[in-house]
MDTraj code that builds the backbone (N, CA, C; nanometers):
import mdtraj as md
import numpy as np

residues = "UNK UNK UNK UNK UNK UNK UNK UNK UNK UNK UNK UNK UNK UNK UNK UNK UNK UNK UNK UNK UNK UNK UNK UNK UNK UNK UNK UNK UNK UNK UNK UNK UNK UNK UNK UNK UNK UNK UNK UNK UNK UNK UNK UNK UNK UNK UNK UNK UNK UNK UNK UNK UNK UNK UNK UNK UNK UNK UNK UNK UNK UNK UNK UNK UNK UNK UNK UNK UNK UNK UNK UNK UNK UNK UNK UNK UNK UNK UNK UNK UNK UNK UNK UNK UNK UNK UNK UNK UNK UNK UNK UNK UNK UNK UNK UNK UNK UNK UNK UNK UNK UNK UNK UNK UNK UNK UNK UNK UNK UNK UNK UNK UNK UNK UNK UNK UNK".split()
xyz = np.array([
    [5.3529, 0.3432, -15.6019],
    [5.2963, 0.3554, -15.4690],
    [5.3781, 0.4549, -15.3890],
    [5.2720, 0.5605, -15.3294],
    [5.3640, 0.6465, -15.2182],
    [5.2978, 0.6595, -15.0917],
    [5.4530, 0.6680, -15.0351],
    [5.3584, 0.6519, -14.8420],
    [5.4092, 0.7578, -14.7997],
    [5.3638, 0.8395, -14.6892],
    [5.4108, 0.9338, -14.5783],
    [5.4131, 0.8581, -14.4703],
    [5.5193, 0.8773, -14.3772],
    [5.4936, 0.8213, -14.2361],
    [5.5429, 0.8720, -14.1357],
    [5.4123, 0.9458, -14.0729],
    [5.4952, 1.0269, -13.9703],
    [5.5487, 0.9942, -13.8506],
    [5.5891, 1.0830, -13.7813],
    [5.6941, 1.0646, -13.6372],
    [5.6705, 1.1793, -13.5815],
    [5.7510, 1.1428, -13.3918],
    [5.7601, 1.2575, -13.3345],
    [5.6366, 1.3036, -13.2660],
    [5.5383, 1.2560, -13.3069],
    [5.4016, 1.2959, -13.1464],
    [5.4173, 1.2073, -13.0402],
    [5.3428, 1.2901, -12.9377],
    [5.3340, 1.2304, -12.8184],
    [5.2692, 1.3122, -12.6986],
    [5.3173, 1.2524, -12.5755],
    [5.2533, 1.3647, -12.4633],
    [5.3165, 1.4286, -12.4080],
    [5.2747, 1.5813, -12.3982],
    [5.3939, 1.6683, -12.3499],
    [5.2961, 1.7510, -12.2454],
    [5.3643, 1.7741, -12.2026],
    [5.3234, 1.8819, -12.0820],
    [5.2740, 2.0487, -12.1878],
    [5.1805, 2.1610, -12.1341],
    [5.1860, 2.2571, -12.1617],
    [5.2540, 2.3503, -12.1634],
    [5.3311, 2.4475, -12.2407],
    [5.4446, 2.5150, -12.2407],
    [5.5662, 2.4436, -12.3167],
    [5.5666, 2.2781, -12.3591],
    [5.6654, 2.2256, -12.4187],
    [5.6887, 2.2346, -12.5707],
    [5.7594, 2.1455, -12.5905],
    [5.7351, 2.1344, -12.7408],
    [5.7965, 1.9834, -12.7551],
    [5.6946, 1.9890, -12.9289],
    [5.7139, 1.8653, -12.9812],
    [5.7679, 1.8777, -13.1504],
    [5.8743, 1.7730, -13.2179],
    [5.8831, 1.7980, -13.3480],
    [5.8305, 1.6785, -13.3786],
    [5.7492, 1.7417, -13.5056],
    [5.7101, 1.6063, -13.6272],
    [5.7878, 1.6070, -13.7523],
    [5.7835, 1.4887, -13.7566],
    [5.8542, 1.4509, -13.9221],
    [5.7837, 1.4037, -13.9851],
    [5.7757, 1.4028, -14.1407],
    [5.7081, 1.3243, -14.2487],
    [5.7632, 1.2768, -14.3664],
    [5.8256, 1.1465, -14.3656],
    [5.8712, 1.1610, -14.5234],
    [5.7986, 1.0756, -14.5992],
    [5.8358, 1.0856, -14.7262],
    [5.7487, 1.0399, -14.8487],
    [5.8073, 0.9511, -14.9153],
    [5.8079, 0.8555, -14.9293],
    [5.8943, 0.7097, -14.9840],
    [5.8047, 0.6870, -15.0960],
    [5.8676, 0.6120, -15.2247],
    [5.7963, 0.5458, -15.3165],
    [5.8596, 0.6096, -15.4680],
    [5.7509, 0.6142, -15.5619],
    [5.7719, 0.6185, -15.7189],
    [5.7065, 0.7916, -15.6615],
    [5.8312, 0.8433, -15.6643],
    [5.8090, 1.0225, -15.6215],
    [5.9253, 1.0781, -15.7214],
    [5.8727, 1.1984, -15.8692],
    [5.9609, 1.2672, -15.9156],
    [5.9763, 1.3991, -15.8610],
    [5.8675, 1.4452, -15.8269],
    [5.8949, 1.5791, -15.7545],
    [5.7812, 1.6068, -15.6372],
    [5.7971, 1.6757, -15.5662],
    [5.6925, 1.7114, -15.4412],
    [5.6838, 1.8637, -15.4662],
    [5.5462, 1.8811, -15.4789],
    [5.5011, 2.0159, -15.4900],
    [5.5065, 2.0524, -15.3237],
    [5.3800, 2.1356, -15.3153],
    [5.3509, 2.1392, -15.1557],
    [5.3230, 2.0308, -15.0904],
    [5.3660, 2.0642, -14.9203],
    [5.3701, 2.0078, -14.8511],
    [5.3430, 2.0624, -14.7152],
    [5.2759, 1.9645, -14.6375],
    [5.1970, 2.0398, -14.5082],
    [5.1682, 1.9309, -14.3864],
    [5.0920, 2.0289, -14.2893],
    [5.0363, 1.9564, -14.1592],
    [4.9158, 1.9757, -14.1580],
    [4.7999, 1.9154, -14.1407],
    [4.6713, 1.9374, -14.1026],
    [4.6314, 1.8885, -14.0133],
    [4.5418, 1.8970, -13.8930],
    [4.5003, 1.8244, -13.7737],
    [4.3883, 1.8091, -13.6984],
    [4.3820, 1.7196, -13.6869],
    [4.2018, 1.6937, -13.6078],
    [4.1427, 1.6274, -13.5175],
    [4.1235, 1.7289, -13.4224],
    [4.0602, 1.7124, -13.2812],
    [3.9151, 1.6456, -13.2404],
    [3.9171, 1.5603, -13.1885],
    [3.7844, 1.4830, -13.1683],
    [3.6400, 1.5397, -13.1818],
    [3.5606, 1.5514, -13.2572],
    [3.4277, 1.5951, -13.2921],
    [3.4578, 1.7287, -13.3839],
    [3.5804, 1.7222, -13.4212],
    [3.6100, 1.9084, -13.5171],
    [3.6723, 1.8181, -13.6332],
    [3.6261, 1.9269, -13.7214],
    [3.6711, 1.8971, -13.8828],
    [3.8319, 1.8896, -13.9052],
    [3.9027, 1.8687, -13.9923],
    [4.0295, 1.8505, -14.0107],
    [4.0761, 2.0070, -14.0568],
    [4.1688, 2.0477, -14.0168],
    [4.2252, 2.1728, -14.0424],
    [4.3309, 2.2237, -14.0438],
    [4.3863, 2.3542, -14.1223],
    [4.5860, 2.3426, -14.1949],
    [4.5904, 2.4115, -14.0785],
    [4.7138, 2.3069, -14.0573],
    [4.8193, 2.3826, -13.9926],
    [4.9054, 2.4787, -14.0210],
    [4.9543, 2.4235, -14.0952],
    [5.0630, 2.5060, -14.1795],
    [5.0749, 2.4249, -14.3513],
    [5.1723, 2.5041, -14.4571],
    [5.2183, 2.4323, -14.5830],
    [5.3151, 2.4508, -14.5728],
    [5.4046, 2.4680, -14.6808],
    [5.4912, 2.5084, -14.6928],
    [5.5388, 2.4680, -14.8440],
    [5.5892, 2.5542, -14.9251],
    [5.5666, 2.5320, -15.1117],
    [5.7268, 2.4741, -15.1498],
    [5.7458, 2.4549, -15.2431],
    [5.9237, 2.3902, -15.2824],
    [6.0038, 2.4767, -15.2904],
    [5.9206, 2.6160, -15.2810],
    [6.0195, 2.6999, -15.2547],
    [6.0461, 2.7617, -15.1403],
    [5.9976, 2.7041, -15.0419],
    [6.0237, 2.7553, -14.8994],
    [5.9262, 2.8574, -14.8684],
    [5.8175, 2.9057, -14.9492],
    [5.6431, 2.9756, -14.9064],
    [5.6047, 2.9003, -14.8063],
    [5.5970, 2.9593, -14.6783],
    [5.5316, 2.9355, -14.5695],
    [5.3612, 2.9806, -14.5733],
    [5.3070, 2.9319, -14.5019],
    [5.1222, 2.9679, -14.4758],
    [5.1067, 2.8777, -14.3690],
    [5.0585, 2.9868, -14.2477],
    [4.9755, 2.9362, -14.0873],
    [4.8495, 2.9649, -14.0120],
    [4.8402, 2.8573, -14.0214],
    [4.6868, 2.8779, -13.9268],
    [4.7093, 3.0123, -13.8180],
    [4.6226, 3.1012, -13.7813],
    [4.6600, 3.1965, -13.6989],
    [4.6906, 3.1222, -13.5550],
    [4.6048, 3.0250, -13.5972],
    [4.6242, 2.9687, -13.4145],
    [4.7755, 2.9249, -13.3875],
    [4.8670, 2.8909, -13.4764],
    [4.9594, 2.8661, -13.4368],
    [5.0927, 2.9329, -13.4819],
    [5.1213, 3.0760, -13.5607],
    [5.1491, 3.1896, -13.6025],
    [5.2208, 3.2419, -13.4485],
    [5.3562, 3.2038, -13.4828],
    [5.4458, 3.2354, -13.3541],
    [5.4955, 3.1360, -13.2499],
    [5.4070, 3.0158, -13.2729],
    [5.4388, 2.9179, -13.1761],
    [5.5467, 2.7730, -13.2681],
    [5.4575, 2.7398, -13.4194],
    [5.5165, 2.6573, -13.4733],
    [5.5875, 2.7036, -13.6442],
    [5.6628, 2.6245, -13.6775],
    [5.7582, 2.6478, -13.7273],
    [5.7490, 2.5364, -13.8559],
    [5.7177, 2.5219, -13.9937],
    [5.7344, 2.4472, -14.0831],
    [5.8648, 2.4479, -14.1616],
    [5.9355, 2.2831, -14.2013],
    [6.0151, 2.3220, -14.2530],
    [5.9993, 2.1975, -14.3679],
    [6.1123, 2.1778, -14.4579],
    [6.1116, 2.0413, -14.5306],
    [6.2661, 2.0168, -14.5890],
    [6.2943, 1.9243, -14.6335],
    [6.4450, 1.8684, -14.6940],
    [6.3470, 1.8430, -14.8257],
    [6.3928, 1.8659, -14.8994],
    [6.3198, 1.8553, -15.0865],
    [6.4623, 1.7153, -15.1145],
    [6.5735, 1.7182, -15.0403],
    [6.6551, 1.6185, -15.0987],
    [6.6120, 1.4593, -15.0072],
    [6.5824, 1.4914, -14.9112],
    [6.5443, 1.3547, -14.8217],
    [6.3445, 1.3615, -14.8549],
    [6.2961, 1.4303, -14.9073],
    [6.1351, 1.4089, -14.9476],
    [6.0557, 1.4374, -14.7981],
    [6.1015, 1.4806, -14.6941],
    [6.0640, 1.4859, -14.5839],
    [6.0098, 1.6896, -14.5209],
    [5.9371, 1.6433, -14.4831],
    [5.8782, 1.8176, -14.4235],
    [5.8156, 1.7813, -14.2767],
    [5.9259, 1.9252, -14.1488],
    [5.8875, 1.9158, -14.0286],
    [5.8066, 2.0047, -13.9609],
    [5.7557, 2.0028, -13.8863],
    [5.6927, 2.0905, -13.7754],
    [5.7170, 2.1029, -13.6712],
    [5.8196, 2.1954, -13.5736],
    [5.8702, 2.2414, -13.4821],
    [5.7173, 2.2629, -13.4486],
    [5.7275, 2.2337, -13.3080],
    [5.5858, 2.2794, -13.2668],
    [5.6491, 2.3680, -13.1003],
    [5.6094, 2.4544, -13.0465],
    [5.6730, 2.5537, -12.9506],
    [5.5327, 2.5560, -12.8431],
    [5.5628, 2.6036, -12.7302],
    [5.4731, 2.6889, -12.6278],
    [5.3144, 2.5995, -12.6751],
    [5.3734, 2.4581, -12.7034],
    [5.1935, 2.4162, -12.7030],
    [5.1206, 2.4112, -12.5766],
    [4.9944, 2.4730, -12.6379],
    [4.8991, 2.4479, -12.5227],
    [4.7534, 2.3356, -12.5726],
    [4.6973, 2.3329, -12.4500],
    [4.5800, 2.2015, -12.4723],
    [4.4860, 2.1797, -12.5929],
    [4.4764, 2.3122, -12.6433],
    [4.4473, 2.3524, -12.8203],
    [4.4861, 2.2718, -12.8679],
    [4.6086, 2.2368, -12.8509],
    [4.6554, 2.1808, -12.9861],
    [4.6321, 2.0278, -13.0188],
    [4.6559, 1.9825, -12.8714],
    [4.5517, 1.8081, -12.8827],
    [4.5348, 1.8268, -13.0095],
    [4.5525, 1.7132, -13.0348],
    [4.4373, 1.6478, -13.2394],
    [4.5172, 1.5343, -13.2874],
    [4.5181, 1.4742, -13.4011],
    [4.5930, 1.3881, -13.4221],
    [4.6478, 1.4653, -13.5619],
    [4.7649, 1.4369, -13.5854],
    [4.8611, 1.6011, -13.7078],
    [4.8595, 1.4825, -13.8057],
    [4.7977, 1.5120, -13.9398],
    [4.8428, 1.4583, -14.0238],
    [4.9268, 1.5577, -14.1531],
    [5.0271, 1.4822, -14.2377],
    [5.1158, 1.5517, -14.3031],
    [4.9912, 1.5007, -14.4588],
    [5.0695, 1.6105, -14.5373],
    [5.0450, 1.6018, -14.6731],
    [5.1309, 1.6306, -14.7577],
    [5.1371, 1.5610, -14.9062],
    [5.2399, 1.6129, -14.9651],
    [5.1627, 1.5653, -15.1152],
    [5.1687, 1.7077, -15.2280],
    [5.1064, 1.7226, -15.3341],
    [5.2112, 1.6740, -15.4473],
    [5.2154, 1.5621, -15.5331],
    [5.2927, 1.5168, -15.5886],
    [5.2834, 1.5945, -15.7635],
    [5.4352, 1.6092, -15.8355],
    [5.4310, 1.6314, -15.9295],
    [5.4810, 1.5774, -16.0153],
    [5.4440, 1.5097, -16.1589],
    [5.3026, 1.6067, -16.2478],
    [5.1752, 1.5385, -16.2166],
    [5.1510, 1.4602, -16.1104],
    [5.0075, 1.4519, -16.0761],
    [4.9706, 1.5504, -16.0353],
    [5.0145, 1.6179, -15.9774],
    [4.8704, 1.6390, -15.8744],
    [4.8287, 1.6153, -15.7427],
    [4.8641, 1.4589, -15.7671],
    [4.7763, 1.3972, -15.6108],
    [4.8195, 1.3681, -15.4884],
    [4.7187, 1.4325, -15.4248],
    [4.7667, 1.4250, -15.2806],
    [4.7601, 1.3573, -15.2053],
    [4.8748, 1.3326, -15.1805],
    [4.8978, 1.1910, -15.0353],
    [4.9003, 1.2414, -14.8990],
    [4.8122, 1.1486, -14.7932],
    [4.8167, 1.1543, -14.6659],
    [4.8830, 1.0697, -14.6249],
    [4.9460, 1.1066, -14.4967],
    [5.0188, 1.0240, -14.3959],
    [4.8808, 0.9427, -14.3073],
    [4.9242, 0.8425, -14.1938],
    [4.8378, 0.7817, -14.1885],
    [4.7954, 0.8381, -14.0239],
    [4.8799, 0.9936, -13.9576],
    [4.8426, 1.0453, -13.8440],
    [4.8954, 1.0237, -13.7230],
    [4.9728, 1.1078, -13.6462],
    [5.0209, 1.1478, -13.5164],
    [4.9896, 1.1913, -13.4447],
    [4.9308, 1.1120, -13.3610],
    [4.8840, 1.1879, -13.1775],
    [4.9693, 1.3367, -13.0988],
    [4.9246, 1.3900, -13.0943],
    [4.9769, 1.4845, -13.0189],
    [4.8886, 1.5233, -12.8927],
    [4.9496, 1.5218, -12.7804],
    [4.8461, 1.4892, -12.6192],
    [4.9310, 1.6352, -12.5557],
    [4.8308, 1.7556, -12.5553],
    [4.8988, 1.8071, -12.4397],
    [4.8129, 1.8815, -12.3134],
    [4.8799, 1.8024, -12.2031],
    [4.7874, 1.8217, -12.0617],
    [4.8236, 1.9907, -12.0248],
    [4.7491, 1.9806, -11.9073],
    [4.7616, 2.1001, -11.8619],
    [4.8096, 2.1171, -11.7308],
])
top = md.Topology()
chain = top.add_chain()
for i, resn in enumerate(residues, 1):
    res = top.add_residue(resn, chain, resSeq=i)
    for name in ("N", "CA", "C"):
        top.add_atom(name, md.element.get_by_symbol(name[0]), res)
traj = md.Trajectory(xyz[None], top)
């Protein structure tokens, strides 16, 4: 059994920032990729960012300059510096992490992120 459980959302003012965490507990030999995806009330779920075991970054344009992916491969955990958010970014962030030699991908169970204007 493997869990993600994230941390670190909440409500921030516009112009702030927020960090998320995600780690991955359980029967885990290796973690392939790992990421953020997020989804805003009546919109489909969509990447935020990844980030590969070797430190390969990939960002949504929308957030390309503002947020920041990172991960610890020794603690099983991957973050998201999030910068200069604005009301866009509202959604609830869920993490992912692609396990190896499965394959399969585990979701976290989702973090609010609220930002007013």
């Amino acid at each position: 059994q493997v869990q993600l459980v994230e941390s670190g959302g909440g409500l921030v003012q516009a112009g702030g920032s927020l960090r998320l965490s995600c780690a991955a507990s359980g029967r885990i030999f290796s973690i392939n990729d790992m990421g953020w995806y997020r989804q805003a009330p009546g919109n489909q779920r969509e990447l935020v960012a990844t980030i590969t075991r070797g430190d390969r970054t990939n960002y949504a344009d929308s957030v390309k300059g503002r947020f920041t992916i990172s991960r610890d491969n020794a603690k099983n955990t991957v973050y998201l510096q999030m910068n200069s958010l604005i009301p866009e970014d509202t959604a609830v962030y869920y993490c992912h992490a692609n396990l190896l030699p499965s394959g399969y991908v585990y979701w976290g169970q989702g973090t609010q992120v609220t930002v007013s204007s």
